[in-house]
N, C-alpha and C positions, 0 to 999 in steps of 0.2 A: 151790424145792427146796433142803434142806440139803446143807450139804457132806460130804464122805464121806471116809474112812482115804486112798482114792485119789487124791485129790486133791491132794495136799501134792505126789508125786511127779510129777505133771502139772506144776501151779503150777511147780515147782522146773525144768522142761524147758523151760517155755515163758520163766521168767523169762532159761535161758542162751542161749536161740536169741533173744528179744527184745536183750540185750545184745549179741549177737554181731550181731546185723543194724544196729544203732546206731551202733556203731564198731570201726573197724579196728584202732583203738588198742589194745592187746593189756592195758595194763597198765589202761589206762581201762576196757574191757569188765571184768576181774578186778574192778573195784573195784565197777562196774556190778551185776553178779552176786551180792558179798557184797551189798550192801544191799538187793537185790531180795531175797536168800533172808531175811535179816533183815525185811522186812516178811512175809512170807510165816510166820517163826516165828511173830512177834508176833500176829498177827491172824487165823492159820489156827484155830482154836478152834469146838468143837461148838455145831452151832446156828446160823452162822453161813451165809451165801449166795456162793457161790465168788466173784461178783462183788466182794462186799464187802472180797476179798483181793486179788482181780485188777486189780482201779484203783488204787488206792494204790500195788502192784507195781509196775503200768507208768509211773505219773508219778512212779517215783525212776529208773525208767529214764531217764528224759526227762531228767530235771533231773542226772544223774550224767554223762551223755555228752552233752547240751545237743543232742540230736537228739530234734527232736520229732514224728518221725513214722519210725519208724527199720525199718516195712514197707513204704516209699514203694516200694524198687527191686520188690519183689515185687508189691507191686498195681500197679505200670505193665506188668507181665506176663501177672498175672491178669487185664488187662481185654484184653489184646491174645489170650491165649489165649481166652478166656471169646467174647470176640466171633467167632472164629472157630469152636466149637465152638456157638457156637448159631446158624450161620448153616448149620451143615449138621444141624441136628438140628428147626430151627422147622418146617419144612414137614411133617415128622411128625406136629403136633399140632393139630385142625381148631377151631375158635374154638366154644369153650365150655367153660364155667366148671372143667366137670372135668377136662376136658385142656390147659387155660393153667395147674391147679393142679400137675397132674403136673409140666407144663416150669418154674415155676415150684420146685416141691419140688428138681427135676434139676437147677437150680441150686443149691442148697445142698449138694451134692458138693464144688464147687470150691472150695478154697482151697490157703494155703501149706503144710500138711503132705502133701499127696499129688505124687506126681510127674505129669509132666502127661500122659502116656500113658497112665495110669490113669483120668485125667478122660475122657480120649477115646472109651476103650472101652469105660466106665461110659453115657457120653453118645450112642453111637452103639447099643449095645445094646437087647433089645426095651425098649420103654416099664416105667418103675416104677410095683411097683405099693404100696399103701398098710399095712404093718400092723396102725396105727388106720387105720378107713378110716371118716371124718367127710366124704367130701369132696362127698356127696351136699346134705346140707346148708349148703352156702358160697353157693350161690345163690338161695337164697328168705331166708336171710340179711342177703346186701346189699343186693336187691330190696326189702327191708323199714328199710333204714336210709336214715335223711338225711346222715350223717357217719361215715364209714371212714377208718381210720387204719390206711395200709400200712407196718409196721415194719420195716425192710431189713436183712440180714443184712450179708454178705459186698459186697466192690467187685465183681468179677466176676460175682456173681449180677445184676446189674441187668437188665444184658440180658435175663435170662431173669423178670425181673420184668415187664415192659414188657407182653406180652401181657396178662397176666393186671389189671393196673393199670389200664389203660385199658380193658378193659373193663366191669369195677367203676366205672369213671366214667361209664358209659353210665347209668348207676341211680343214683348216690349221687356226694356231693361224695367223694373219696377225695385222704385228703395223704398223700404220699410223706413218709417218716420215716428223715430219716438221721441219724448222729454229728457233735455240734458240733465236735470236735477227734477228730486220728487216737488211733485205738486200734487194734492188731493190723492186721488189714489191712479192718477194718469200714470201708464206704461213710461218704464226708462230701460237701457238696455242691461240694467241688472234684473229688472223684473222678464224682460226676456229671459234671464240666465236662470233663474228660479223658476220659472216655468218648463225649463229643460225646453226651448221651443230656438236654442242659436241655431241649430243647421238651417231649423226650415223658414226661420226668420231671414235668413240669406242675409243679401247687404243692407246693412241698416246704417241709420244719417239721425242724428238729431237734429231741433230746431233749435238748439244753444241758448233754450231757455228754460226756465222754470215757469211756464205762465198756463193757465189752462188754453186751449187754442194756442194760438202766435198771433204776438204782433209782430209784425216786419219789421217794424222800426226796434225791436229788442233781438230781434233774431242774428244768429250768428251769419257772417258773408260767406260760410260753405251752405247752409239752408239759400240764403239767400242768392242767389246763385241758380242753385239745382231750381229754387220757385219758377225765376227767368226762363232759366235753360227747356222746363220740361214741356212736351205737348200737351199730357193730362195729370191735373191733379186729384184724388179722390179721397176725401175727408170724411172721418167719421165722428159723429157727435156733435151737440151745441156749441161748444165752446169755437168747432171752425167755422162754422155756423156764424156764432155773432163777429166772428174777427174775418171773413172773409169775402160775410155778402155782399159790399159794397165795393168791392172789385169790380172795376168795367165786364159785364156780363159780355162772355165771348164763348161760349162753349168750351170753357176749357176746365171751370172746376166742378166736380162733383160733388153732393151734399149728402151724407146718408145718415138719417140720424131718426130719434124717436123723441119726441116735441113732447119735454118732462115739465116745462113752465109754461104759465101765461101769456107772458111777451114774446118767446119764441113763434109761439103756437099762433098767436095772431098775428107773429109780421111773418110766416108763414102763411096765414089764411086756412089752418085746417085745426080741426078742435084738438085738445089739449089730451097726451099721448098716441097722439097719431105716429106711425112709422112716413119716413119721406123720403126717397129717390128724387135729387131735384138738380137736372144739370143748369148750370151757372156761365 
């Protein structure tokens, strides 16, 4: 997905909350901020994939405040809330393929822009339901593949991946896919290890980058590889969203995500936080 007029001002929001979560330093955040918005001038350009502005963004964050993960204090939040809020919402969802996809989708609600009372009552509310609604098709899918590749969104989400993961491994080898270094508060397999969630995380593979989504062309040759290699890929969140859609549409990648901006949401075609099951 290209980037849009909208986006600059996004980019520019997220670059001052990334700086201010980095350091306390007041004059080191200022300094933090001009350069982020400086990479965001230079490289925000039509035609371009939000991602391709947002990495570069955040690793002058890194290297200006020398904090390299500067959404730690927040995803040790998000997993402490997240695990609570799926410990009273799992028993809702009865084991099969399209109600792990729902609790699964119900995760990708959670993150640091929402207050967590919101999460709450998002998450205790009736079941969500689909926009795109693809979600009929995810299980003769997997059932048909040898190799699944679970793309992981958010830290917090995991928990609510976990149903749905395992049981895609009843059928198909299926590798958990997280972030090789922190980006925003995206899953790495230290935030697996802080969640206490390695056994049932099973095999897990990074994509050998710090980017939100993946670009291929940054991604390490074992990611890239397994992309090749596998039958089905199933992606959760925007970020795989804007870095994937324009893959030759072949039925092979899944999209599940909840459409939190404008642009999304219109090159989608469904209003603005819509949930979407959308095979690719």
């Amino acid at each position: 997905m290209r980037i849009s007029d909208e986006c600059h001002d996004c980019l520019t929001k997220l670059a001052h909350q990334a700086s201010a979560f980095a350091t306390a330093d007041a004059a080191l955040c200022e300094d933090s901020r001009r350069a982020a918005e400086k990479v965001i001038n230079e490289k925000l350009k039509p035609g371009v994939v939000s991602i391709e502005v947002a990495a570069p963004m955040h690793q002058v964050i890194k290297h200006v405040t020398g904090n390299q993960d500067p959404y730690r204090k927040f995803k040790d939040i998000e997993i402490d809330e997240a695990r609570k809020l799926f410990s009273m919402v799992r028993g809702s969802y009865r084991e099969d393929f399209v109600e792990y996809l729902r609790l699964a989708a119900m995760g990708n609600a959670i993150d640091f822009f929402r207050p967590i009372g919101e999460l709450r009552k998002e998450a205790c509310k009736n079941r969500l339901e689909f926009t795109i609604d693809d979600s009929r098709l995810l299980e003769g899918k997997v059932k048909n593949s040898r190799l699944v590749l679970y793309l992981a969104d958010n830290t917090g989400e995991a928990f609510f991946d976990m149903p749905l993961l395992n049981l895609m491994r009843r059928y198909a080898r299926t590798i958990y896919v997280v972030k090789e270094l922190p980006v925003q508060n995206d899953i790495t397999i230290a935030d697996i290890r802080k969640a206490g969630l390695q056994k049932e995380a099973g095999q897990v593979m990074t994509t050998g980058t710090a980017t939100p989504g993946v670009l291929l062309t940054l991604a390490s040759d074992e990611f890239k590889k397994a992309f090749e290699e596998a039958d089905f890929i199933f992606t959760k969140g925007m970020g795989y969203y804007e870095a994937l859609d324009e893959q030759e549409p072949r039925g092979r990648i899944f999209f599940c995500l909840k459409a939190k901006c404008g642009p999304v949401a219109r090159s989608l075609g469904v209003p603005l936080n819509s949930y979407v099951a959308k095979l690719h």
